[in-house]
N, C-alpha and C positions, 0 to 999 in steps of 0.2 A: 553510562554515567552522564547527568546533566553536565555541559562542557561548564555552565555557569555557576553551579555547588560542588560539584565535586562528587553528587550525591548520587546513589545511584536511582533510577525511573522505578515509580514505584507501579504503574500504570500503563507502563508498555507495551502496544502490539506491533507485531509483524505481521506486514501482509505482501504477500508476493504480487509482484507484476510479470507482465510476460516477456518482458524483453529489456536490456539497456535504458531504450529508448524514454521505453513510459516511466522507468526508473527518474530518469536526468528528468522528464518533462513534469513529475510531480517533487522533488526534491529543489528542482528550479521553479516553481509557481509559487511567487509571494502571498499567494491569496490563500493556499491551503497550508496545514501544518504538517507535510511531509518532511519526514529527513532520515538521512542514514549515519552512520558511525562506519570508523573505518575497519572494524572489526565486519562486517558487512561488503567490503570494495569486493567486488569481481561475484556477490551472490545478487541475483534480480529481485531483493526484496527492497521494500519502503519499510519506517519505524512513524508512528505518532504515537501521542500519549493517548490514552483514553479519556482525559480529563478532557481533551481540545477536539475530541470528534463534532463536538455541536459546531465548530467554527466550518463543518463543509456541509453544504447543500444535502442534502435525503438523494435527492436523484442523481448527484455526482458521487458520493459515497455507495451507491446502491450498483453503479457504473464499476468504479472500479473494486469492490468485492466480486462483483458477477465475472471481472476479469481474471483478480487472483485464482478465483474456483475454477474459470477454464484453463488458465494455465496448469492446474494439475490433475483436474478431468480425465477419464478417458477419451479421447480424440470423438467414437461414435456418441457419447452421452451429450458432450458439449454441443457434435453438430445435430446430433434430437435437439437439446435443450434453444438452440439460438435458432430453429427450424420454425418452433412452435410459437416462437414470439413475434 
């Protein structure tokens, strides 16, 4: 639910991070439109709208998808996949 309508997101995704970490480090950066809801606390995902993905960079957006994918990769597919790059 938008905390500001009451409404609920009509254009929501979830994208998984790998850790805590990068969780706090994108829901705390003013600059992109990360956030969580408490329905969320204690699972390693971020939430943005779809409508606000143009507000992050192509190569920062293309960053952390490539993250979310390895965090639920196979361990040998991800270490091929970041081998060949």
């Amino acid at each position: 639910m938008d905390p500001e309508t009451g409404e609920p997101y009509q254009d929501l995704l979830v994208i998984v991070v790998p850790d805590d970490a990068a969780k706090a480090a994108l829901v705390e950066d003013p600059s992109v439109p990360f956030f969580t809801v408490p329905h969320f606390d204690g699972y390693n995902a971020v939430l943005v709208q779809e409508s606000r993905l143009g507000e992050i960079a192509r190569d920062e957006l293309a960053e952390i998808i490539v993250e979310a994918w390895a965090a639920r990769a196979p361990k040998k597919l991800a270490a091929q996949f970041f081998a060949g790059r």
